[in-house]
Structures are given as structure tokens and as C-alpha cells.
N, C-alpha and C positions, 0 to 999 in steps of 0.2 A: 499639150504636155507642159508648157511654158508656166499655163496659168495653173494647175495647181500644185508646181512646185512652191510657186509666190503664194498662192496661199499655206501652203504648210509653212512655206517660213512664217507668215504674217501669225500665223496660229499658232507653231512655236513660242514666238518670241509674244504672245499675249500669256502662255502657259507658263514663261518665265517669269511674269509680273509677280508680286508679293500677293496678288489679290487672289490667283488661282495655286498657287504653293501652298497658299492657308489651306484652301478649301478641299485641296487634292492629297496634302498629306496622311500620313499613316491614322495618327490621331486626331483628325481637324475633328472631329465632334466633341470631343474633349473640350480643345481649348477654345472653340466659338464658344462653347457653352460654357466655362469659365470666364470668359471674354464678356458674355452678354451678362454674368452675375455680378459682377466687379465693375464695372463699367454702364454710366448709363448718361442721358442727356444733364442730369446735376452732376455725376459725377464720373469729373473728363480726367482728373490727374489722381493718384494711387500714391501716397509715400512707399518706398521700395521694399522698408523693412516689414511694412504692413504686408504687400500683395505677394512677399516672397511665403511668409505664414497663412495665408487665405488661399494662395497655392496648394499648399500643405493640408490646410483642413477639408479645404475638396475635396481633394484626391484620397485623404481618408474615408469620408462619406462617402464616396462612390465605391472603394472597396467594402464599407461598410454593407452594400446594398447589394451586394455580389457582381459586380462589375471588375472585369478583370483587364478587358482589353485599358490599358492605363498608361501612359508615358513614364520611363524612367529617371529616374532622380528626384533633387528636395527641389521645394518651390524655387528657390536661387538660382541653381541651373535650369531650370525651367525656363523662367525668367530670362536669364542669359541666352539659351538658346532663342526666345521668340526674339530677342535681340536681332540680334544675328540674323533672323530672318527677314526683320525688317517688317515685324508688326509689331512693337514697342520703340518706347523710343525713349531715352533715360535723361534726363533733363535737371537742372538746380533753379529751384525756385527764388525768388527776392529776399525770403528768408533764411535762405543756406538749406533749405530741405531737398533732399533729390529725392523724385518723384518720376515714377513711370505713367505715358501717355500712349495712346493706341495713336498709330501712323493711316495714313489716309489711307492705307493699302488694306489693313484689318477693319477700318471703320466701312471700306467697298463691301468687303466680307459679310460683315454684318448686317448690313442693308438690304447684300440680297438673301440672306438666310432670315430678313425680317419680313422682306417683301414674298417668301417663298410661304412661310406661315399665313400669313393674311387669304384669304377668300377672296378673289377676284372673278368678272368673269372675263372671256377672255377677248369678245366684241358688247359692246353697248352703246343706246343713242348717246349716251354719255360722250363715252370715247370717241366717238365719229365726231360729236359738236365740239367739242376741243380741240381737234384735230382744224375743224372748218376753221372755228374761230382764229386758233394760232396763225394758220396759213393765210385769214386775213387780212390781222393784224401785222404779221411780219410783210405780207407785200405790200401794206398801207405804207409802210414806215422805209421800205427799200426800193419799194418801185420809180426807177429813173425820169419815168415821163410824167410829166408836171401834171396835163390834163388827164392823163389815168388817176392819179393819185386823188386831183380834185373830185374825179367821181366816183371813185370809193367814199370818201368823206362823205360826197352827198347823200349818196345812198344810204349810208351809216344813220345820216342827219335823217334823214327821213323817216327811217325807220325806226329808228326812239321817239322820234318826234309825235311817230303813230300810237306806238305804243303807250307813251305817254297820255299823250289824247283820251285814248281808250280808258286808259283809267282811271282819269281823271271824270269821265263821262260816266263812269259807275262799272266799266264793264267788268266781266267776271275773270277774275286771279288764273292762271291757269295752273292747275294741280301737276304736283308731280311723284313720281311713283317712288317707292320706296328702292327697288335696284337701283334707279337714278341719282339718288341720294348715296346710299353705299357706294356706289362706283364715282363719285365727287370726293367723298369719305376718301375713300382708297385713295386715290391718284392723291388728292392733298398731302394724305399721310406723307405717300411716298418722295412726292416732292422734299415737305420738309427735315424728314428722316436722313434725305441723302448734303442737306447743309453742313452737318459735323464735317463732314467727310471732305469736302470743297473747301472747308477755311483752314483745315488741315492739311489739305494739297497745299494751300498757298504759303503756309508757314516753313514748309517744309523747304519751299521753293526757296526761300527766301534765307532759310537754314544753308541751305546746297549753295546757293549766289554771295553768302558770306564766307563759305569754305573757299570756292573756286577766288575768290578775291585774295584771300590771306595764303592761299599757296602760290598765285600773281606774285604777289608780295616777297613773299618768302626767296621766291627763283628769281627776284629784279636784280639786276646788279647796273642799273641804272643809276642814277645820282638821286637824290633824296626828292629835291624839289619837281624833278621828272615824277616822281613816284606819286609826291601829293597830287600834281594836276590831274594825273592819269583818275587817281581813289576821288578827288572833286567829280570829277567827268564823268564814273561811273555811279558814284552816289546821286547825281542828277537824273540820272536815267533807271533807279534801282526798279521802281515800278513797270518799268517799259521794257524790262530784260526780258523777262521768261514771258510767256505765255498767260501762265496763271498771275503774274502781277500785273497787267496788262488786263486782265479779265476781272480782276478784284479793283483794276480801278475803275473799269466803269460801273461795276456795282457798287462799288463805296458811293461813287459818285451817287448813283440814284436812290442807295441805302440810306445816306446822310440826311437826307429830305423829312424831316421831324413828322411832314402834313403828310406823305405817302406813311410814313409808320403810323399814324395814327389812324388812320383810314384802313389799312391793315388790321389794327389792333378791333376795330369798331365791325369791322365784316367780320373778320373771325366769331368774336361776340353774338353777331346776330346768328352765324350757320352755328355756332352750338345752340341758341336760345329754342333754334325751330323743334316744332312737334316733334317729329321722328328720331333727330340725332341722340335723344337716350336711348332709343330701341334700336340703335346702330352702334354707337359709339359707346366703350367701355374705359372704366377711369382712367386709367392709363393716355388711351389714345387724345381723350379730352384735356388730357394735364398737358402733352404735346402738343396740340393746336392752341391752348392757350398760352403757354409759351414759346412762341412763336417764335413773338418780337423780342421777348428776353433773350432765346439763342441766337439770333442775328445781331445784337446789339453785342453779346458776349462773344462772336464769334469775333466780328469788326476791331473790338478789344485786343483780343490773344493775336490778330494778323499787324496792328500797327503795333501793339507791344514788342513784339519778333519783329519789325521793320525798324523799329526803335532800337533793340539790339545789337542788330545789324548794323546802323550808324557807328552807335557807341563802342560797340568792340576794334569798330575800323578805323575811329576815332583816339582809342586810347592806343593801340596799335602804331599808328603813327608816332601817336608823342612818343611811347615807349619802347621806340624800334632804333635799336643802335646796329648801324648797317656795319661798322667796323667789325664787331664780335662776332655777327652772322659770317661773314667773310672767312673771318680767321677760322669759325669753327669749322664752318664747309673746307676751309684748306688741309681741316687738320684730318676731317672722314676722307676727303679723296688720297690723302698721304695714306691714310688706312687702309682704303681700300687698294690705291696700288701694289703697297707692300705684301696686302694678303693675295693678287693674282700673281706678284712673282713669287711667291712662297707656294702655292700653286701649281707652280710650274716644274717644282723642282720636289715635291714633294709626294709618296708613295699612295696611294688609295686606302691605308690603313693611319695613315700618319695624323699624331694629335698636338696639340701644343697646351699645356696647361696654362691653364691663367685665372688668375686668384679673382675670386669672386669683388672682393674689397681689396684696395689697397693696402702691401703693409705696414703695422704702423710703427711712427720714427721712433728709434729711444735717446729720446732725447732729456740728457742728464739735467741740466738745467736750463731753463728761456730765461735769457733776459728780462728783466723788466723794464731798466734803467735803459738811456742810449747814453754816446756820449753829449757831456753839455762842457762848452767854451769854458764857461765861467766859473768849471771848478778847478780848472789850470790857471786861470789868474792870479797872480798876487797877492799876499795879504797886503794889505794897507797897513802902511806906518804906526804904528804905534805913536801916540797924542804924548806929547811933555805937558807932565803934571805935575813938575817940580814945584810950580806954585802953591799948591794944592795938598800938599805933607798934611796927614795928622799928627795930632798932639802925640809926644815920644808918654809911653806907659812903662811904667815900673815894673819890678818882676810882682812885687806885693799886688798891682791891681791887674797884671797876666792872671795872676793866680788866683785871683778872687773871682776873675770872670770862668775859672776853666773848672774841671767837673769835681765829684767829692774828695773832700780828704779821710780817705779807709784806714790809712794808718792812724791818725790821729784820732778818728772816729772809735777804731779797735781798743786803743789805748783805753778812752774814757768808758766804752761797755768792760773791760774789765776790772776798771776802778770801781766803777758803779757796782759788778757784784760781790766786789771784795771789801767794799765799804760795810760800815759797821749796820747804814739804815738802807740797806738795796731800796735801788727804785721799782715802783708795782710795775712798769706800762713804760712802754718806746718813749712811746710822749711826752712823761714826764721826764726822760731822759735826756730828750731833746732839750726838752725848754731849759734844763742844769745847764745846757755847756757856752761856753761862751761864743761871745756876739759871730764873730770869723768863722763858725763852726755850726750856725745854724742859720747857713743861705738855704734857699727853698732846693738846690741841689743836694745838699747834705742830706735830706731827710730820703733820698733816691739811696744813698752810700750807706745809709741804717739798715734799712729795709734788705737790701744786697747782705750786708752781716746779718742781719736776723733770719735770714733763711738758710744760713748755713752755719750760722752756731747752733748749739744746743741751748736749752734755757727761755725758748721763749715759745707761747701758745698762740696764734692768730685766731682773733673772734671774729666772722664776719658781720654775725648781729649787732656790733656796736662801733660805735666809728669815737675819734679823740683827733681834738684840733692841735697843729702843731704851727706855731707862731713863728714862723718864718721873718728872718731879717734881712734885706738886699744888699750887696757892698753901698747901694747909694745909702742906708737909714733908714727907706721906709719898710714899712710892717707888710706881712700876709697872711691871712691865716689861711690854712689849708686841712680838710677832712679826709680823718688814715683811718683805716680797719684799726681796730684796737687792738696790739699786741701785747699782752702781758706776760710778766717775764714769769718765771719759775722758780721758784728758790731754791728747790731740791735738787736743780742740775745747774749747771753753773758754764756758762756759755765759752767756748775752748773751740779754735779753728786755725790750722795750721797754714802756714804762705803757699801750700799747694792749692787748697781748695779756694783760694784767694783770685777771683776772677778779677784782677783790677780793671778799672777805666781807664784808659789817659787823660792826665787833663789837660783836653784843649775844648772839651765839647763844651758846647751854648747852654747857658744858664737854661734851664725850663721856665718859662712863664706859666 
């Protein structure tokens, strides 16, 4: 009674693995069969945004084809669910891309719904001499007594040795049948079909040995340097943790061997070259044994790259680990959480507490920019005696030659000018009439000012008139005005309202 409760457990918990949940679910023919369309030995990783629409077009084509029994939702849930299941596994590549990969539990799957398809038979001399062979190669290699061991070797020795002989002596090849050959075929297939699947275990292994490390990490409340010797101690031994790292090192170990891969590479070569393997082997299965050695060299890649990882994240983890903030923040979730069992406590079966999704936000009328600064409460500094240092005392006559037009005096002389017996044509020549003190290069700004609000005068833009400017020092300027000519028929009249004066203090215009 004993034993087969232990086996239903044993059998239980093998029904619980990802490998049989695939295959037992509602729609596993579905998604093997999506699984084996999108997936193959070139092509191990799937960008996500691709395989969630390849999803999608599937599952269209199959209702296309009147197929109803069909999984619901869009590729993305899909997606999500095999998640979840634990036969995908969603990953970010070197280049920022995330990409979905099949888990070693969907690649079991696969293996045996590949090895289910193939034609086997189910005893052959095949099978039995492989069997022999393994059995006595593995006791050559473990058997504890010395002289047992030596006479396996001799034996061995002898019997190549004969063999040899023989055909070396001419003797005749001995033929072999064509099931023999398929059932060599098969078993190889199957062998190397199921390597995805094994460097997949071991990444995975080694994914799970970096988690279990950095939640170590997480819950330490250790002292730092405790922490590094511990992450030293364990990165020593990363290999020799699990099972499968343990078991990938001594195939690395004998994987490494450039002279075993090439001997590999050279046998394969010859069993496709033979007679029969076309009338067995079809392109596909031939494109698989001849890349043999490329998916072992590829696989060896993807388990030290993920071993690589592993380093580096535990790596960067350290430098970037401030054990102070983790502290505080963990004080401030158990402060949380105690507050919410004694709110709990006292609290009805229907009772809710609102709480804002985001924080509200401040209104706050102005932020500073500024802070304070020392140095704008200092002192002014003394003011310097420059008593030594006086300019020359100026007259009011050379204040006033330096400050802005005289409008009065300017007004004065525009109405002399139109009242005179030979009016002037043009500003210009108005200017140049007046005397020295009244035609600084300022003056001709105090004309211009009356001439747009008297009446009497036409402004040409198409013509310009130089007007010869004099400095209080003497020297000359000329300077180019629009040509304004005066009007004879209106006679220029502007009252002290419209009279925008300047003060004179302003700077001569150069």
C-alpha cells in the first residue's frame, strides 16, 4: 500500500512539471504546434512584438481552415499566459531588444512530440549493440579493480587489433542493412535534438542561482564586507552549485577539446557521405547532423554568456548596493505593515480606506530660486577720494552746445524762411542758411521733429540731400537726409501743444 502511494506522489509531482502541463493542456496541439513553427534550431530567440503578431496570424489561418477548437485572446496574452506557464521566458538582449525564448521545459516537449513523429522500431541489433557498447565503455571507465579494468582494455586491444588485421589483409567490409542504418539515423537524431534542451536547463539553472543570490542579498543585514566574502565564496563555487552547472562543467570540460570537435565534425561528414543516408535521411534531418558542432559550440556560448551575467549583475549589485536605504526602506514597509494589522484589528469586514492613486500635488505659489548669500549683506566699500582728479569746470554756453536741439530757435528760423521774400525749396537747404551754433549734427534730429508736424513740407524717399553738419569742436560732417521739400502753398504753423520737446541733456549723436 505504502509503495504506490509514493508512486502517485512521484507521478504527481512529474505531472506538475512544465514539461507535462504543456502537453496535457486544453490546447497543447495548438501551441506545440505554434511552438515548432516559430522556433527552430537557427531560430532560438523571437523579438516579442514579432511573435505576439505571428501569434495572431496563426491562429487566424487555422480558423481560416475551419478549426475551432482555438485558445482565447490576441497573441500578447497568449504570450503572457505561456509565460506564466513556464514555457517562454522574456529576456533583453545586448542590444536593448526583448525577445522571447522557449524554456527547457517546452524544448522537453518538443523533443518528444519530435521523437513521437520519427519511425522507430522499437528493438534492433542497433539498439542492443549500443546498449552493449555503452555498458562497456562505462564499466571500462568506472570499474574500481585495476586488473579488471586492464583486461577490458586488452580485450578491446585485441579485438581492433584483429579487426584491423583483417583488413588490412584485404578481408571483406562487412555490409550493413538498411534498418541498421535508420535506427543509427534515429538514436543520433534523437540524441542531438535533445541538446537545446540541456544548455537551456543549464541557463536557467544559473538564471534561478543569480535570483536565490540577490534575494541572499536583499534579506542580509549583515555588514557589507561580510556580504562580499560570502558573494566571493559563492561566485567560486557558481559552477558546482546546482546539479546541471556541475554537469556542464565537465562537458565543457570535454566540449573544449577543438581535436574531439573536429573528429566530431569529420565522422558526421563521413555517416552523411555513405550510400544509403539519402534514401534515409531528408533535408532537414541532414541540415541537423550537420550542424552538430555549430549548436554545441552555440549552445557552450549562450550557458558562459548567462554565467557571465550572473557575475556581472552580482557585480554591479555590490558596488551599487547602499545597505543604509534598503534598511530605512524595509523600516518604513514594516511600519506599514504594522499599522495596517492594527487597522485590522479594529476595523469592520466592509471597511475601506481611500487612498489616492498619486500623490497630491503642492501649490506652490513661488520656489525659490535664489538662497541666501553672505555677501549681499556686506558693506559697501568706501567710496575712493578723487578730489585730485576734478574735470575741467564747463560753461553753461559749452553744457549747451554738448545737450540736445534748440526747437525754439530752430522754429523761429522755419518761419522766417517761409515768410522771407525767397523761401527755401528743401530742409537742406535750410539747414546749411543757419548759423554755425544751430547746425551741430543734433540740430538736423530738431528739424526733422518740426517737419513732421508742421504743415509745408513733402518727404521724398527717392532722393536723399546732404546736410553739412558742424561740431561745437569746428570740425565738418556731412550727413545723407530723405529730401524734404518745403511747399509753398501751405505755409508751416505748429502750436506749443503739439510741440514734443527734448530736454537738453542728451548726447550729441555721432
Amino acid at each position: 500500500m505504502a509503495d504506490i502511494v509514493g508512486e502517485l506522489a512521484r507521478v504527481a509531482g512529474a505531472f506538475d512539471q512544465p514539461t507535462l502541463t504543456l502537453l496535457y493542456k486544453g490546447h497543447a496541439r495548438v501551441v506545440i504546434a505554434v511552438f515548432r513553427t516559430v522556433f527552430s534550431r537557427d531560430v532560438r530567440t523571437v523579438p516579442t512584438a514579432r511573435l505576439h503578431e505571428q501569434v495572431d496570424t496563426y491562429l487566424d489561418h487555422l480558423r481560416s481552415a475551419g478549426i475551432s477548437d482555438l485558445p482565447a485572446g490576441s497573441g500578447r496574452d497568449l504570450c503572457l499566459r505561456w509565460m506564466r506557464g513556464r514555457w517562454l521566458v522574456r529576456s533583453v538582449e545586448d542590444g536593448g531588444t526583448e525577445v522571447y525564448t522557449l524554456t527547457s521545459h517546452a524544448q522537453d516537449a518538443l523533443n518528444l512530440v519530435t521523437s513521437l513523429t520519427r519511425e522507430r522500431g522499437s528493438l534492433s541489433e542497433h539498439r542492443i549493440a549500443t546498449i552493449v557498447n555503452a555498458v562497456r565503455r562505462f564499466n571500462t571507465e568506472v570499474n574500481p579493480d585495476r586488473a579488471a579494468r586492464v583486461s577490458i582494455l586488452n580485450s578491446e586491444i585485441e579485438r581492433l587489433s584483429a579487426e584491423r588485421d583483417r583488413l588490412l589483409g584485404g578481408g571483406v567490409l562487412p555490409q550493413v542493412s538498411a534498418d541498421y542504418m535508420l535506427e543509427g539515423f534515429g538514436e543520433l537524431l534523437q540524441l542531438v535534438a535533445a541538446l537545446p534542451s540541456d544548455f537551456a536547463r543549464v541557463q536557467e539553472a544559473f538564471a534561478m542561482l543569480r535570483a536565490q543570490i540577490l534575494a541572499s542579498f536583499r534579506a542580509d543585514n549583515r555588514p557589507t564586507g561580510e556580504v562580499i566574502d560570502d558573494y566571493l565564496r559563492r561566485t567560486d563555487s557558481l559552477m558546482s552549485a546546482t546539479a546541471e552547472g556541475r554537469a556542464f562543467e565537465g562537458a565543457f570540460t570535454l566540449l573544449r577539446d577543438d581535436g574531439l570537435l573536429l573528429q566530431l565534425r569529420e565522422d558526421l561528414t563521413a555517416l552523411l557521405d555513405h550510400p544509403v543516408a539519402d534514401d534515409i535521411l531528408n533535408a532537414a534531418d541532414r541540415r541537423d547532423l550537420r550542424g552538430t558542432v555549430t549548436l554545441i559550440r552555440n549552445g557552450i556560448d549562450g550557458v558562459l554568456t548567462q554565467r557571465n551575467r550572473v557575475t556581472a549583475t552580482l557585480r554591479e549589485y555590490i558596488q551599487t548596493h547602499n545597505t543604509a536605504r534598503d534598511r530605512e526602506l524595509d523600516a518604513t514597509l514594516r511600519q506599514l505593515d504594522a499599522e495596517l494589522a492594527r487597522w485590522m484589528n479594529a476595523a469592520g469586514p466592509r471597511s475601506a480606506v481611500d487612498l489616492p492613486l498619486l500623490p497630491p500635488r503642492l501649490d506652490i505659489h513661488h520656489l525659490r530660486e535664489r538662497f541666501h548669500n553672505p555677501n549681499d549683506e556686506a558693506e559697501l566699500p568706501a567710496l575712493r577720494d578723487v578730489g585730485d582728479h576734478r574735470p575741467d569746470r564747463l560753461s553753461l554756453a559749452q553744457l549747451l552746445a554738448q545737450g540736445g536741439p534748440s526747437l525754439d530757435q530752430l522754429r523761429a528760423a522755419i518761419e522766417q524762411a517761409f515768410s522771407a521774400d525767397e523761401p527755401v525749396n528743401s530742409l537742406g537747404q535750410l539747414f546749411g542758411g543757419l548759423e554755425i551754433p544751430l547746425r551741430r549734427p543734433v540740430e538736423i534730429f530738431g528739424l526733422l521733429h518740426l517737419a513732421a508736424n508742421l504743415g509745408g513740407f513733402n518727404q521724398q524717399h527717392d532722393h536723399d540731400e546732404v546736410y553739412r553738419a558742424v561740431r561745437p569742436d569746428g570740425s565738418a560732417r556731412d550727413l545723407n537726409v530723405p529730401l524734404i521739400a518745403v511747399n509753398r502753398h501751405e505755409p508751416g504753423r505748429m502750436s506749443a501743444d503739439d510741440d514734443n520737446r527734448e530736454h537738453p541733456g542728451q548726447q550729441e549723436p555721432e
